[in-house]
N, C-alpha and C positions, 0 to 999 in steps of 0.2 A: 625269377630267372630260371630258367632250362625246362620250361613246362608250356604249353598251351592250355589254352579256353576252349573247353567243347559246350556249347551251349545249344540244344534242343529248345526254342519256341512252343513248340506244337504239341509236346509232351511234358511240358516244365519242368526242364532237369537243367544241371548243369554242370559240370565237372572239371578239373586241369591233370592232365596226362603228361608225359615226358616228349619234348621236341622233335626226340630223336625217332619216335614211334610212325608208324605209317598207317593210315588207315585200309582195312579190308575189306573189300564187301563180301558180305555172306549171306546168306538166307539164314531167319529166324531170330536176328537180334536188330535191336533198333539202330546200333551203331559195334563195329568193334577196331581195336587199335592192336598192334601187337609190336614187340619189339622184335628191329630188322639183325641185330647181333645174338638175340636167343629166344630162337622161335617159341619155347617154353613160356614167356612170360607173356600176356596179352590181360585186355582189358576188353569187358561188352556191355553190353547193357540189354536187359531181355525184359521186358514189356508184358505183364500179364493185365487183363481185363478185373478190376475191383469186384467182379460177380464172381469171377473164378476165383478167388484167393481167399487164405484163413487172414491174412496181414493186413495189419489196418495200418499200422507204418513202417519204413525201414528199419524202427528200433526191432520189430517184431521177428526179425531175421534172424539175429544173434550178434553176434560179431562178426566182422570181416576175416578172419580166422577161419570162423565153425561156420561161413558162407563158401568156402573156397573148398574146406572140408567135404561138405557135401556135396559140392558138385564133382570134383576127383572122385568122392566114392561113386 
């Protein structure tokens, strides 16, 4: 309860985000959502090609912490 199902077919993801959030559309990410009470908080999803990447899986990122880290900095 208070979450939706975002589920990608076509890239085999899947994910549940909060109900309240609205989707954006942007250029450069496969999907993004953000919260409509503070704009600061949002959620994406960015899609690189397995040739371009050192990451053989999501563990390989770090924590969702030291993910969020890096992209701020």
């Amino acid at each position: 309860p208070g979450y939706r199902l975002q589920v990608d077919k076509l890239d085999g993801y899947s994910f549940f985000y909060p109900e309240r959030w609205l989707a954006v559309t942007v250029t450069g990410n496969d999907c993004f959502f953000r919260n409509p009470t503070n704009i600061d908080e949002n959620l994406f999803v960015d899609i690189s090609s397995p040739s371009s990447s050192f990451y053989r899986t999501v563990t390989d990122l770090g924590s969702p912490q030291d993910v969020a880290n890096s992209i701020l900095d």
